[in-house]
N, C-alpha and C positions, 0 to 999 in steps of 0.2 A: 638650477635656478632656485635660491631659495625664497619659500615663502615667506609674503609680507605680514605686517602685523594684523591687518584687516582681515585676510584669507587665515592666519592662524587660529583668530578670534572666531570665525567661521567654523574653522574644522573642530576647536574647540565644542563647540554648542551641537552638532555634528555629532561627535561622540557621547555628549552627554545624556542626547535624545536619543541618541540609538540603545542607552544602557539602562534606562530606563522604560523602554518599551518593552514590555512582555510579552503583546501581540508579535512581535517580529522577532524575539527572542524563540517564541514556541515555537512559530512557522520555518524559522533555520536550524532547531534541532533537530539531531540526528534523528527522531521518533516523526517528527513535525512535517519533515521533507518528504518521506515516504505515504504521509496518511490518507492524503490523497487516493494513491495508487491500493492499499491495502483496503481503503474503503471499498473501490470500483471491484478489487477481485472477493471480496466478500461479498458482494448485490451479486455478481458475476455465477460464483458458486450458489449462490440460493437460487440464480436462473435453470441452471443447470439440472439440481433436482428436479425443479416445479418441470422443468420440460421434459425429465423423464419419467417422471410422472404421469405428465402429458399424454408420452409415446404411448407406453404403458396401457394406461386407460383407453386409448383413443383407434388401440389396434384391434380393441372388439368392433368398434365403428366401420374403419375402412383405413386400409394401409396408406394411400395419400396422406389423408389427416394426420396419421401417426408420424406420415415423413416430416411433414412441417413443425412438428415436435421435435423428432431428432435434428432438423436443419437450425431451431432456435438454441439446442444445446449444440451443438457444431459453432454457432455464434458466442455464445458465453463462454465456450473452452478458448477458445482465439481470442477472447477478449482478456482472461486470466493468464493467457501465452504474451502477449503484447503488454500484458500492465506486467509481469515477472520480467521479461527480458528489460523491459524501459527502468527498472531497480536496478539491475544489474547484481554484479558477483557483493559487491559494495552495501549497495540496498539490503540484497537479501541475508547478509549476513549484520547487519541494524535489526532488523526487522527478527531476526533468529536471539539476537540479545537480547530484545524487548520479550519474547514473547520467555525467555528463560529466566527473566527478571520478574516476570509478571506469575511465572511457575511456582519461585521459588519463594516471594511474599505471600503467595496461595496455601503454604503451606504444603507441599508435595512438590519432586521432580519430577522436570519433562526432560524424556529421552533427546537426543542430541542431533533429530533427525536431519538437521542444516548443517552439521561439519561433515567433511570429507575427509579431513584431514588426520583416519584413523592408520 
């Protein structure tokens, strides 16, 4: 069924607003869609130190204490497992691009540790 003049005039203005939006241009690039996720497993990793750290220190105290250190980094690793798997094969190789893109305006290369495909 094809569309009318009034619904063309629509889609028209439709596409004009979406091409102009920058905010929704950066949220659907390929860097944009993942930042989210890359944010959450970068807090994720800083928890993991700070809790082994935690254990660490907290096993002069008494081993309980130091378990609920290691329990809080057992939570951040499954948190970095669940935000990597929800990227998927797709994600993570965006995210391998960005991060070799960002290597190589640095002025030095990063080794290739995301292909498999040697």
């Amino acid at each position: 069924m094809p569309l009318s003049d009034d619904e063309k005039r629509i889609l028209s203005e439709l596409e004009e607003q979406l091409q102009t939006d920058t905010k929704f241009a950066n949220a659907v690039s390929s860097s944009g869609l993942y930042s989210y996720a890359i944010r959450k497993v970068r807090w994720a990793t800083l928890g993991v130190l700070v809790s082994l750290v935690f254990t660490v220190l907290t096993l002069q105290i008494h081993f309980l204490v130091a378990f609920l250190g290691f329990l809080g980094m057992l939570a951040c690793v499954l948190v970095i497992e669940h935000q990597l798997r929800a990227m998927s094969k797709a994600g993570m190789k965006d995210v391998a691009d960005t991060l070799r893109s960002a290597a190589k305006v640095g002025g030095f290369r990063a080794r290739n540790i995301f292909d498999r495909e040697q």
